[in-house]
C-alpha positions as CSV (number, residue, x, y, z in Angstrom):
1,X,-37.5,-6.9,11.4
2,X,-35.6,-9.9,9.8
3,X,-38.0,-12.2,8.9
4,X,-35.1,-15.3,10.1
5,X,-35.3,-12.8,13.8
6,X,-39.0,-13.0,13.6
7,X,-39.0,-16.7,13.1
8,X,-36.5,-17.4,16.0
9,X,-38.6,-15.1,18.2
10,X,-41.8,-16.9,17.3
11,X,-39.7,-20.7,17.7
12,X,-38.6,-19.1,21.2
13,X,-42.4,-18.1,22.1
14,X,-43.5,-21.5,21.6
15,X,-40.9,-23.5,22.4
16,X,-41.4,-22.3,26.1
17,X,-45.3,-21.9,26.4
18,X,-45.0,-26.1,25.0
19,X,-42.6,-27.2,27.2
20,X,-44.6,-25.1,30.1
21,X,-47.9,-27.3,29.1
22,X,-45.8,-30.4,29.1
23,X,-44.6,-29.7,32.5
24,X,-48.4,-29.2,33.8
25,X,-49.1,-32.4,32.6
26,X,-45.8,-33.9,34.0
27,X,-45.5,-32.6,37.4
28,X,-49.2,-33.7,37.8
29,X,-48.7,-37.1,36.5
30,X,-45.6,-37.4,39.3
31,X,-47.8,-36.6,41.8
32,X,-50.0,-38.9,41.5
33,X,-47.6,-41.2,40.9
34,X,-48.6,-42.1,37.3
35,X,-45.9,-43.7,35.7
36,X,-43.8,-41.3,32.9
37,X,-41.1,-43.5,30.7
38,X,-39.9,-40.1,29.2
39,X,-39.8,-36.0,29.4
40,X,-38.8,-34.6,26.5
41,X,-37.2,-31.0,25.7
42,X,-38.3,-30.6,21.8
43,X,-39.5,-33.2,19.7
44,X,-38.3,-36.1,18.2
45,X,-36.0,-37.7,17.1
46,X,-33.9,-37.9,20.2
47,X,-30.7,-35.5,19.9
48,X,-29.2,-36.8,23.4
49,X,-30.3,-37.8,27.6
50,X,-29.8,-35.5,30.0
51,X,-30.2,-37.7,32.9
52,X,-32.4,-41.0,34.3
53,X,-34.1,-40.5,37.5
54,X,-36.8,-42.2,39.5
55,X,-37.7,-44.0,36.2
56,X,-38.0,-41.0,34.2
57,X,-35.7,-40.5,31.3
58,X,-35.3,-36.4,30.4
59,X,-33.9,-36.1,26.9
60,X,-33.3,-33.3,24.7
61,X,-34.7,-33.7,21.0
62,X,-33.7,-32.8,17.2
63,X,-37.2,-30.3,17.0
64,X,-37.5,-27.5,19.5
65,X,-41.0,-27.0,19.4
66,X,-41.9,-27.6,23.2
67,X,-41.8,-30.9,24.7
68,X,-43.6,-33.8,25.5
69,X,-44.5,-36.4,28.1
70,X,-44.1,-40.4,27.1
71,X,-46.3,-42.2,30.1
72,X,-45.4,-45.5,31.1
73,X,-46.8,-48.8,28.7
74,X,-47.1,-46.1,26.1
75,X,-43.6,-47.6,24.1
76,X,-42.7,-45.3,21.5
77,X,-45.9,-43.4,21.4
78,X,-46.8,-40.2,23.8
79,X,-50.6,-40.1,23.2
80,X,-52.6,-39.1,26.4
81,X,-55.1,-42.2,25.5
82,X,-53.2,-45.4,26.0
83,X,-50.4,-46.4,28.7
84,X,-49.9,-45.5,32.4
85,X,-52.1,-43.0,32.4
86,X,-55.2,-44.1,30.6
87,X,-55.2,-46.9,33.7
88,X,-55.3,-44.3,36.2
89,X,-58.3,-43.5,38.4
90,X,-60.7,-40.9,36.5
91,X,-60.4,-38.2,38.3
92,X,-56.6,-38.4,38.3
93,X,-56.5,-38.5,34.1
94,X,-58.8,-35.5,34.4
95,X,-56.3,-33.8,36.6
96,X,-53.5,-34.4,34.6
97,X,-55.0,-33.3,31.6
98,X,-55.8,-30.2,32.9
99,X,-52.4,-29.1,34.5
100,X,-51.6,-28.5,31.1
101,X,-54.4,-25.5,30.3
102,X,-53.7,-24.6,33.0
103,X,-50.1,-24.1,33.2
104,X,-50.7,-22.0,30.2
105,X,-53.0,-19.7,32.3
106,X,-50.5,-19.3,35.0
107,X,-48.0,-18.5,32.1
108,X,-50.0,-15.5,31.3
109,X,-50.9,-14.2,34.9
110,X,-47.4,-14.6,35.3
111,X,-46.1,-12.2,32.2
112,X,-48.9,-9.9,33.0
113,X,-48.7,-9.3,36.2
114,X,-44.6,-8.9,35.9
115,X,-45.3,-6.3,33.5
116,X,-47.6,-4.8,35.8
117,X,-44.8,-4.2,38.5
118,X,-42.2,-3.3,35.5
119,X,-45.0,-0.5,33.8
120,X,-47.9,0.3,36.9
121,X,-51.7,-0.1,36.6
122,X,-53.0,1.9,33.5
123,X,-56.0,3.6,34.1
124,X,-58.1,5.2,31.5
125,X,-58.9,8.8,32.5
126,X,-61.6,11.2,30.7
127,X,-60.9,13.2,27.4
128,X,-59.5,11.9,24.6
129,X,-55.6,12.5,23.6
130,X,-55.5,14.0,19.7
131,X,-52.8,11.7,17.9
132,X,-53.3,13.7,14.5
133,X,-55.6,16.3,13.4
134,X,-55.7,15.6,9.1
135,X,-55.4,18.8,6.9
136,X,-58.4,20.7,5.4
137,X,-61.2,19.2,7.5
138,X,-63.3,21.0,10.5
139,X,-61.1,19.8,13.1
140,X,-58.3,21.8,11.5
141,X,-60.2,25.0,10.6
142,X,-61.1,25.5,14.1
143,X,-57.5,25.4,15.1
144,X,-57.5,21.8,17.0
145,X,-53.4,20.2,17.5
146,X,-52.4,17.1,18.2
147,X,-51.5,16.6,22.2
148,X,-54.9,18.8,22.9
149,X,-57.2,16.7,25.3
150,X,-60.7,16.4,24.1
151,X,-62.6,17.1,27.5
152,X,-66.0,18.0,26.3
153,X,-67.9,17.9,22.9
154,X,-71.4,19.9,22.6
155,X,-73.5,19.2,25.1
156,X,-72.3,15.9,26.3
157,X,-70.8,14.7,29.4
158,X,-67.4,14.5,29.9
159,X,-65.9,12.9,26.9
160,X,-65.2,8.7,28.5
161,X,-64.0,5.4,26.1
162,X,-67.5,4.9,25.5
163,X,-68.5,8.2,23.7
164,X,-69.1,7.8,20.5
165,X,-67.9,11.3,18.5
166,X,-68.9,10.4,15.1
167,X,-73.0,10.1,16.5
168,X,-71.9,13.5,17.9
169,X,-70.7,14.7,14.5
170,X,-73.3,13.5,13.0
171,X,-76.2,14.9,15.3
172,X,-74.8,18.2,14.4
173,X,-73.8,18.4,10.8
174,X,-73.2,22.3,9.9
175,X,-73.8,23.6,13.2
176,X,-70.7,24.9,15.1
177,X,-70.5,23.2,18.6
178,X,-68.3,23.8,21.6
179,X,-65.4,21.8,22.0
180,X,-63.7,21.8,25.3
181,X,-59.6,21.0,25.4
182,X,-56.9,21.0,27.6
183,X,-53.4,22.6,25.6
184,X,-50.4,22.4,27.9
185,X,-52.7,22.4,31.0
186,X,-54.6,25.0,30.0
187,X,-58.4,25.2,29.4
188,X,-59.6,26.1,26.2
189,X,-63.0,25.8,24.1
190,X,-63.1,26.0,20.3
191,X,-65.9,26.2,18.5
192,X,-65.6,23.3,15.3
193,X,-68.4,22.9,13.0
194,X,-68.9,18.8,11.8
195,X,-68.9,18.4,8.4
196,X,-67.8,16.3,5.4
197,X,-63.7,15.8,4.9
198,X,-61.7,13.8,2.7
199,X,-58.8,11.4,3.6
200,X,-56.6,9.3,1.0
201,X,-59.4,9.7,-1.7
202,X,-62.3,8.6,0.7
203,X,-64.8,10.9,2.0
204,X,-66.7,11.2,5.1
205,X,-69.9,12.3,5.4
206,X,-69.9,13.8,8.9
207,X,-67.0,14.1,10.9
208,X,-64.5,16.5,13.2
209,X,-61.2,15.2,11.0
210,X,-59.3,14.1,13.9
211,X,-57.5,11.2,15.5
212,X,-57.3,10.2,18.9
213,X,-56.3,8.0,21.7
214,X,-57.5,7.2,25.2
215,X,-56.2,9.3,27.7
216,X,-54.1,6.8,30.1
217,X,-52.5,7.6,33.5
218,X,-49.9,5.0,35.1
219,X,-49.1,4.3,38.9
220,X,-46.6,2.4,40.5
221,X,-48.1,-1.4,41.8
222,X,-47.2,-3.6,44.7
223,X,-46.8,-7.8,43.9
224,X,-49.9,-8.2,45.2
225,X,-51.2,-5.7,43.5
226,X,-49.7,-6.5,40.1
227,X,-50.6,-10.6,40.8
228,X,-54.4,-9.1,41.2
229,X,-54.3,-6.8,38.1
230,X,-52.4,-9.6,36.3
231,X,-54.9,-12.5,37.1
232,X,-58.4,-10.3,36.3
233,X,-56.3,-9.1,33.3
234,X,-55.9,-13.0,32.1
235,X,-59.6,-14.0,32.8
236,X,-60.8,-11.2,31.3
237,X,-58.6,-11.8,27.8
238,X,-59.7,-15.4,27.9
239,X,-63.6,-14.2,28.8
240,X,-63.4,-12.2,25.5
241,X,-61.5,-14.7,23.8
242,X,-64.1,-17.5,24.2
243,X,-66.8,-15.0,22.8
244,X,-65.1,-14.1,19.8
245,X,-64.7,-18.5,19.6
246,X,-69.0,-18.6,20.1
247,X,-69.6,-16.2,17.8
248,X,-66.9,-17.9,15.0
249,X,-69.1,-21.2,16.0
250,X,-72.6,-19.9,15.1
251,X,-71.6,-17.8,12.0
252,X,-70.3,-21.5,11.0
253,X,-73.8,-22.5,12.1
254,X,-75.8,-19.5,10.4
255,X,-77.2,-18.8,13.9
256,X,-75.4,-15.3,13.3
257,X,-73.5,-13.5,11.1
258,X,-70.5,-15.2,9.6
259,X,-67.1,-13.3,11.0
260,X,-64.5,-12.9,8.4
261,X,-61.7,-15.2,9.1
262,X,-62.7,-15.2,12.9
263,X,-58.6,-13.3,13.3
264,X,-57.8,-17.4,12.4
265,X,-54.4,-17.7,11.4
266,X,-51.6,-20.7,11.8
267,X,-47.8,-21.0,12.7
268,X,-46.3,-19.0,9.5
269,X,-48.9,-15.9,10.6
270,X,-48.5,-16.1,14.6
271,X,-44.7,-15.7,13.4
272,X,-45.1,-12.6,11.0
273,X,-47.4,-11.2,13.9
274,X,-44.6,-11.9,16.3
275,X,-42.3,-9.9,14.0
276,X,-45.0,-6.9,13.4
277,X,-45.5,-7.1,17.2
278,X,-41.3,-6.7,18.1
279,X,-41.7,-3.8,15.3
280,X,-44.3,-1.7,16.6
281,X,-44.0,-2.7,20.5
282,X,-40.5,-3.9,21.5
283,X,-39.9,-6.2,23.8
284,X,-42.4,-5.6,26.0
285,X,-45.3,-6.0,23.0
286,X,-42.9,-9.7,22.4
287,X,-44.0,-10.2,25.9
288,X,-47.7,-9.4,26.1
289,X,-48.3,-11.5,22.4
290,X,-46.1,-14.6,24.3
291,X,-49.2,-14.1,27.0
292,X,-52.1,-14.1,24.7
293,X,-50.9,-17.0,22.7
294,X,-50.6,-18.6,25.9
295,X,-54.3,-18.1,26.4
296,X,-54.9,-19.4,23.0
297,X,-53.4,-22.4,23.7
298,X,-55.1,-23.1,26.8
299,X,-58.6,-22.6,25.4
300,X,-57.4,-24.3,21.8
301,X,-56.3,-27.2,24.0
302,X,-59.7,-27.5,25.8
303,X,-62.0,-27.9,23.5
304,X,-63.5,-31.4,22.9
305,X,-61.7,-31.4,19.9
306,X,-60.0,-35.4,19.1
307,X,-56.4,-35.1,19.9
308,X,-56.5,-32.1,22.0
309,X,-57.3,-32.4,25.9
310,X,-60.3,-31.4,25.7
311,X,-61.4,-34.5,23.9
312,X,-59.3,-37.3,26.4
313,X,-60.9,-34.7,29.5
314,X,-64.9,-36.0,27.0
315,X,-63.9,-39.5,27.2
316,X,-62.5,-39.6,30.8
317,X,-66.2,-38.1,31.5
318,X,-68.1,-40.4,29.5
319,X,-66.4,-42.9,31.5
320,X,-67.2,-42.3,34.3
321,X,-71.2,-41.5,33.5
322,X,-70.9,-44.7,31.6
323,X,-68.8,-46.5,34.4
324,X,-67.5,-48.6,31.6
325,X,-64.1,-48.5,29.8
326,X,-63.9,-47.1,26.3
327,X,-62.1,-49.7,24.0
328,X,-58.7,-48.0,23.6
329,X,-59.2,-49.1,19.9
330,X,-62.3,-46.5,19.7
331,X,-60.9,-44.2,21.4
332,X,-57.1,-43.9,19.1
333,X,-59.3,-44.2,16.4
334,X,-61.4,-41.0,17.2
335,X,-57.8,-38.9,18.1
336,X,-56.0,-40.0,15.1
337,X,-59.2,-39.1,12.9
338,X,-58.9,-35.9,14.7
339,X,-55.3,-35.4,14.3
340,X,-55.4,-35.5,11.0
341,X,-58.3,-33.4,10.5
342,X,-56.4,-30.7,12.6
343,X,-53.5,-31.3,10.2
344,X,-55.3,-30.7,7.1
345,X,-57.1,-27.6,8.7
346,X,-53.0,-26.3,9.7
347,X,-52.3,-27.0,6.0
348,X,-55.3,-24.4,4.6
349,X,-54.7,-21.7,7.4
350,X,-50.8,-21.9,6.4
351,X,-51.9,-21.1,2.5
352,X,-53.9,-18.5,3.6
353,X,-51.1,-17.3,5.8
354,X,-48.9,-17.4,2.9
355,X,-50.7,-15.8,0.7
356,X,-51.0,-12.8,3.1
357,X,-47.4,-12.8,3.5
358,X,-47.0,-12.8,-0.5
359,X,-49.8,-9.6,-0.3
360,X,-47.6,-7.8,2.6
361,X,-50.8,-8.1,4.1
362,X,-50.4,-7.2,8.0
363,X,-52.1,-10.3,9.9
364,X,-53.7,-7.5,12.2
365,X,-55.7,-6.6,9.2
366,X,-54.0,-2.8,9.0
C-alpha cells in the first residue's frame, strides 16, 4: 500500500478514536453542568467556528488529530487541571475524566461487535487445518497436503489449540506414528515418522514439516448476541493487554525477565502497522486494529502517568483522602514535567520506529 494511503488511514483512525475521547469528556462535563468555553474538531490553531451555543464555542482546527475540550476559566489553555473543572465537586472531575477511557471502550465494543453481526461468532473446532506442508521433510514423505485436517496425532486426544505437536514430535523421534486426517470429508490415517527437516538453511531437530492453522467454524449472530460477544471480546483484549503492560513493568524492574521492546512502538509505526494491516486484512483488519488502538488508548490514558487522566483521576483522589486542595501551581508543575517526559519518550520510540521503517522491518516483528 501507498505509504501517503497508509498515513491518511492511520490520521483517519485517530482523528476519530480522539475526537470520540474528547466527546466522553465533553458530554460528561455538560451534564454536570461544568462550564466548557470550547469543543474543538482537530487541534489548533483555529481554522474557522462552526457555531456558538449554550456558551459553548465548536470550532474546527488547522491539525486533525482528534479534538479537544477548553473548560471554562481555562483562557487559552485546555489542561484538565485548572479552570471550570478543577472547581468542580470531586467526584464530578473523576467522572469527567473517565468518560474519556471510557468512550474509547465503547468505541471498541462498538467495532467488534458490528463485525460480529457483519462475519458471525467464530468458533475454534478440533483438528488443525494444514496451510503448507514444506518439501523433503516427514510430513511430506508420508503423503500429508495442505487443506488435510489434523484430527488425531499418536496417541493423543483429539488434536485442540492447546496441543502442543512439536512435544509430540519430539516424544517420538524415528518412530512412525498414526496420524489421523480428514481429506475432502473423508477419514484417513497416515503413518508419518518425526524427524529432523531443514527450512531456509535452518534445521529442526524434531519435527512433522508442516504448517497449520486452527480449524474455525462461523455462525450467523443476533445484536444481542453480537453486543455480548463484542463486549467479552473487548474485556478480554484489554485483560491481556494490561498483562503484557505488568510484565513490561517488572522486566523494567528486574522482577522478571526483560521483554524485548514490550510490542512499543509510536505514531510513525502504528501508521506502517495500519498500512501492513489494510495489506494483509482489508478493510475489515483497518477495522479490528482501529478497535485495539482504541483499547490502547484507554488504558495508555489511565495510567497515573502526569498529563494523562490517569494522573488528574491520582490528584482528584488525593484530594479527597487529604480533603485539602492541591495548589494548582504543584499540580501544572507535575503535568507539564510529565508532558514533556512523554514527549521526549515519543521522540525515541519515533527513531526506533524509523529505523525499522529504513530496515523494511515489519512492526509485527515477521
Amino acid at each position: 500500500m501507498s505509504g501517503i494511503i497508509a498515513i491518511v488511514a492511520f490520521l483517519i483512525l485517530l482523528g476519530i478514536l480522539v475526537l470520540a475521547h474528547e466527546l466522553g469528556h465533553f458530554a460528561t462535563a455538560r451534564a454536570f453542568k461544568i462550564t466548557v468555553d470550547e469543543f474543538g474538531i482537530g487541534f489548533p490553531p483555529r481554522a474557522f467556528t462552526i457555531a456558538e451555543r449554550n456558551g459553548v464555542r465548536y470550532t474546527v482546527n488547522w491539525l486533525p488529530l482528534g479534538g479537544f475540550v477548553r473548560f471554562g476559566g481555562a483562557g487559552d489553555n485546555s489542561s484538565y487541571g485548572i479552570g471550570s473543572l478543577r472547581e468542580a465537586p470531586i467526584y464530578q472531575r473523576i467522572a469527567v475524566l473517565l468518560a474519556g477511557p471510557l468512550m474509547n471502550f465503547i468505541v471498541a465494543i462498538a467495532i467488534f461487535s458490528g463485525l460480529t453481526m457483519a462475519h458471525g461468532i467464530e468458533t475454534v473446532d478440533t483438528g488443525l487445518v494444514v496451510s503448507q506442508v514444506y518439501a523433503d521433510t516427514p510430513a511430506a514423505t508420508a503423503g500429508l497436503q495442505a487443506n488435510d485436517v489434523v484430527l488425531r496425532i499418536g496417541a493423543s486426544e483429539e488434536i485442540t489449540v492447546g496441543t502442543e505437536i512439536g512435544d509430540i514430535a519430539k516424544a517420538n523421534v524415528g518412530n512412525p506414528i498414526p496420524v489421523e486426517i480428514l481429506r475432502d470429508g473423508q477419514p484417513l490415517t497416515l503413518q508419518i515418522t518425526p524427524g529432523p527437516w531443514t527450512i531456509n538453511g535452518k534445521t529442526n531437530p524434531a519435527g512433522f514439516g508442516f504448517a497449520y492453522a486452527n480449524r474455525t467454524s462461523t455462525t450467523p449472530a443476533s445484536i444481542g448476541q453480537a453486543i455480548s460477544y463484542g463486549t467479552v471480546k473487548t474485556f478480554t483484549i484489554a485483560g491481556m493487554m494490561i498483562e503484557s503492560l505488568q510484565s513490561w513493568i517488572k522486566g523494567l524492574l528486574g522482577l522478571a525477565p526483560k521483554a524485548e521492546n514490550a510490542g512499543m512502538t509510536g505514531i510513525v509505526g502504528m501508521a506502517r502497522g495500519t498500512g501492513e494491516i489494510i495489506d494483509r486484512d482489508g478493510w475489515q483488519g483497518y477495522l479490528n486494529w482501529m478497535a485495539l488502538i482504541s483499547l490502547n488508548l484507554a488504558i495508555f490514558n489511565l495510567l497515573p502517568i502526569p498529563a494523562l487522566d490517569g494522573s488528574h483521576i491520582l490528584f482528584a483522589l488525593i484530594e479527597f483522602i487529604r480533603r485539602k486542595r492541591i495548589p494548582v501551581e504543584r499540580e501544572a508543575m507535575v503535568h507539564m514535567t510529565g508532558f514533556a517526559l512523554l514527549m521526549i519518550l515519543m521522540v525515541v520510540v519515533t527513531i526506533s520506529d524509523i529505523q525499522g521503517w529504513m530496515n523494511g522491518t515489519s512492526i509485527f516483528g515477521q
